[in-house]
C-alpha positions in Angstrom: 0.0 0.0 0.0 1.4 3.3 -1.2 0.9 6.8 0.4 -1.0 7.9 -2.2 0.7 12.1 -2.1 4.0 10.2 -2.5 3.1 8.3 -4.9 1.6 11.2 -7.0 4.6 14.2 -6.3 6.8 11.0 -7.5 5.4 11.5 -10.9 5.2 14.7 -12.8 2.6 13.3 -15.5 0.5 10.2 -14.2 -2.1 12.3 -17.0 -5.7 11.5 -15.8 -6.5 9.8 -12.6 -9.5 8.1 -10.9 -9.5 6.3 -7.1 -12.1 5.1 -5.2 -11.9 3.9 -1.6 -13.9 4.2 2.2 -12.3 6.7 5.1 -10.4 6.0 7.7 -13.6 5.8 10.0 -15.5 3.7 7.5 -18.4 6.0 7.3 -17.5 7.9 3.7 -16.7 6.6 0.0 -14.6 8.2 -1.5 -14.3 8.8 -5.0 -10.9 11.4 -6.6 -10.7 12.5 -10.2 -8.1 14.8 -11.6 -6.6 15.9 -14.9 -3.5 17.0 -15.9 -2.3 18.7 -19.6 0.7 19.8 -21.3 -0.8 21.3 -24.2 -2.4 24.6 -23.9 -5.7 23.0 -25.3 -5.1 20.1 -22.7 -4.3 22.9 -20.2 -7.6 24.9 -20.7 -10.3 23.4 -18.6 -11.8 23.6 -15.2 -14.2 21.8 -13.6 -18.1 22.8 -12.8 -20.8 21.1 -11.4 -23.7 20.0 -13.3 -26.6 17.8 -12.6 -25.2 15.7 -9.4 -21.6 15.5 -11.3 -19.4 17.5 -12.8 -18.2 18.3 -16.9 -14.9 19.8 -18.0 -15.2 23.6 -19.7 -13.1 25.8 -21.1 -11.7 28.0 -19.3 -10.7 30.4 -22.1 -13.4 29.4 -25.0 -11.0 31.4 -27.6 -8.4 29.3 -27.1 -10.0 26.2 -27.8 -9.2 24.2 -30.9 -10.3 20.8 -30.7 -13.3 19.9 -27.9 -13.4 15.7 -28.8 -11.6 14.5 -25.9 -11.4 17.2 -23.5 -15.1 18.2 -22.8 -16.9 15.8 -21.1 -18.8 14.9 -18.5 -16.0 13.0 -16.0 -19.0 12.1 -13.1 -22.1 11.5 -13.6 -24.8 9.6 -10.8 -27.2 7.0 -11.7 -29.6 5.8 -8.4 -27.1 4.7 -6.7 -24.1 4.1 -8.8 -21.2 7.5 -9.1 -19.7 7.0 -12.1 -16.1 8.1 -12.7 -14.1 8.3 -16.0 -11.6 10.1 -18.3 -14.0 10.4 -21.2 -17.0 10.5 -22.9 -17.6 7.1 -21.7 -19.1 8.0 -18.6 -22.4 8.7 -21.0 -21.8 5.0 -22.3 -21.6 3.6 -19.2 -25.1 5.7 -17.8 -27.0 4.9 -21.1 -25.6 1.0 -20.4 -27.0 0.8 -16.6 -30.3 2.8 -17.8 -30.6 -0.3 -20.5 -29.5 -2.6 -17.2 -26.3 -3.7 -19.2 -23.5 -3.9 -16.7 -20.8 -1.5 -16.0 -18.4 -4.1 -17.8 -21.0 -5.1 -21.1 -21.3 -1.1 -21.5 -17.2 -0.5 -21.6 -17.2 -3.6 -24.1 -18.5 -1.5 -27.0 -15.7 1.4 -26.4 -11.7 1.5 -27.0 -8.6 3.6 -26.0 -8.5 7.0 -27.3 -7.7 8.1 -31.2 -4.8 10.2 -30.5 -2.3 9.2 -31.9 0.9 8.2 -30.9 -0.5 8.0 -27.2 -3.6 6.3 -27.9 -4.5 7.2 -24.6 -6.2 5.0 -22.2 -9.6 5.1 -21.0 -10.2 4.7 -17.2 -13.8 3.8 -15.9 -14.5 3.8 -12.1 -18.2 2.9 -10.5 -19.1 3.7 -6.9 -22.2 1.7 -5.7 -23.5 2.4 -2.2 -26.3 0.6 -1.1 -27.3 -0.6 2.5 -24.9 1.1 4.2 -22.2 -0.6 2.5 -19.6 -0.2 -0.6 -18.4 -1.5 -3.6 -16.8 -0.5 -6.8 -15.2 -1.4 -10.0 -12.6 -0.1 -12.0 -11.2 -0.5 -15.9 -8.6 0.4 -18.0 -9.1 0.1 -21.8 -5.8 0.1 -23.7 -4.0 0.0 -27.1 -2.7 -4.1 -27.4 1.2 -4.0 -27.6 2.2 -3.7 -31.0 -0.9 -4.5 -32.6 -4.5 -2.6 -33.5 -6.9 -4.3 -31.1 -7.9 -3.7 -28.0 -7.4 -4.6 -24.5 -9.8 -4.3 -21.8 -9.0 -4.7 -17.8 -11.8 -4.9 -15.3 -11.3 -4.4 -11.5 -14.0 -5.5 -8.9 -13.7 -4.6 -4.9 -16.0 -6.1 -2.6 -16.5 -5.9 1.2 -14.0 -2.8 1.1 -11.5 -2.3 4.2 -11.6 1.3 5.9 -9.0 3.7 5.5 -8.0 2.1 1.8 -9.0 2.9 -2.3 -7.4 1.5 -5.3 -6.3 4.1 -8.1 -5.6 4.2 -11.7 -4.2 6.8 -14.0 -4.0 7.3 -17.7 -0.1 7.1 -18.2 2.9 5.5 -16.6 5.0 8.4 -16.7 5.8 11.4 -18.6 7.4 10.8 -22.2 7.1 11.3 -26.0 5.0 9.0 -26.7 3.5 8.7 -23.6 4.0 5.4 -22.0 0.1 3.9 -20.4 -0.3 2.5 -17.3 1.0 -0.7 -16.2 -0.1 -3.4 -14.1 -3.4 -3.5 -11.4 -5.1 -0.4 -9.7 -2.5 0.7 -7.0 -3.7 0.2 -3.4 -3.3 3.5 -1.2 -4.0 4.8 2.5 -7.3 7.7 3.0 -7.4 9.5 5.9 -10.4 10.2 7.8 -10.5 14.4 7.3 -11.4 15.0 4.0 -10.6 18.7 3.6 -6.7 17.6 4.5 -7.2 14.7 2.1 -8.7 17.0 -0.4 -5.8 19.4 -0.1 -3.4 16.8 0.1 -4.0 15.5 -3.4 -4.0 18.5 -5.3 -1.1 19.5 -3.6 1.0 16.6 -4.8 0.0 16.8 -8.2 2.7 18.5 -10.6 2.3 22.9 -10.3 2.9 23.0 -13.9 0.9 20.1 -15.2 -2.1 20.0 -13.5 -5.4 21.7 -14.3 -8.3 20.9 -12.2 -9.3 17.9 -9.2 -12.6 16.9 -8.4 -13.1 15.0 -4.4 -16.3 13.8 -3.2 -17.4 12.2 -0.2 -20.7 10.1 -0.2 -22.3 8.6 3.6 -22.7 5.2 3.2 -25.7 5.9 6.6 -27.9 8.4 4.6 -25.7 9.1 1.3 -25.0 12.4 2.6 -22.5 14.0 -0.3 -19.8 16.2 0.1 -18.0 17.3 -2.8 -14.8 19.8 -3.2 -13.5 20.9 -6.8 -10.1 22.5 -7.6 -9.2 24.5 -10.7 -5.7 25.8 -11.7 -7.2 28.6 -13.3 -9.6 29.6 -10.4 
């Protein structure tokens, strides 16, 4: 188990990243999504809050050139489920669960992303709290090694320890291409305050590369929300 603000300020480009996990007094999920950029198109965002979740904006609308895979909707809430991703997925995934396809069967019918050289991956994550207890799921669809298809990684966490989450980012490290993540979600300590946590994160994430982090708290008693948003150019 890492310390997750190590782990992070080890790494000045882990790109896009989503955890999920329960606090340190095992009364809160907790669900993190940030985003990072090096281009100034990549670089132009912020978060808002829109209907439960949040979407990506520009934060300068005349410098935006190209709005395919940088506005989106990154959470998005569906009864009970919180879903979490890097993309325009999350709307695949919500259409899926409205059609009672599962989190899995919905990410089946999507791919890494078409930018070329990166082909970056796409990284799902699913919060479901329900009687007082919590699971999720994560996924990591990626470009096959040296060939065109497609391989797809699913994640399921069950009966969750307090005090832990599991993570998963978009890119190993910095690099031209950019090398993707390797290997299974990384297991990480939460503490219990969730402002400090909050801070914390965003904190360790690169000054120059990051652009905007999204933290919620849900009550797994009375799904009480609690939700704190970071922008770079706020």
């Amino acid at each position: 188990m890492v310390n997750l603000f190590d782990y992070l300020s080890s790494n000045s480009y882990p790109g896009r990243g989503v955890a999920i996990g329960k606090s340190a007094d095992g009364e809160n999920a907790i669900l993190v999504y940030f985003i990072m950029g090096r281009s100034v198109n990549s670089r132009n965002r912020i978060f808002v809050e829109s209907e439960g979740g949040i979407k990506t904006k520009a934060f300068d609308e005349s410098k935006l050139t190209d709005p395919s895979l940088i506005i989106y909707a990154p959470v998005r809430i569906y009864d009970n489920n919180t879903i979490v991703t890097n993309g325009d997925q999350t709307d695949t995934i919500y259409d899926g669960l409205q059609k009672n396809k599962t989190f899995a069967d919905a990410l089946r019918t999507r791919c890494f992303e078409p930018d070329e050289p990166n082909f970056t991956p796409r990284i799902s994550g699913i919060a479901i709290v329900k009687n007082g207890r919590l699971s999720y799921k994560l996924s990591i669809l990626k470009k096959s090694f040296g060939m065109q298809g497609c391989d797809r990684f699913f994640y399921e966490y069950e009966n969750t320890f307090t005090g832990i989450g599991h993570i998963i980012h978009t890119y190993k490290a910095d690099g031209n291409p950019i090398p993707s993540f390797e290997g299974e979600p990384v297991l990480f300590a939460i503490d219990k305050d969730f402002d400090k946590f909050s801070d914390d994160v965003w904190n360790a994430l690169n000054a120059d590369n990051k652009v905007s982090l999204f933290v919620r708290s849900i009550s797994l008693k009375n799904g009480a929300v609690k939700t704190k948003i970071y922008n770079k150019h706020i």
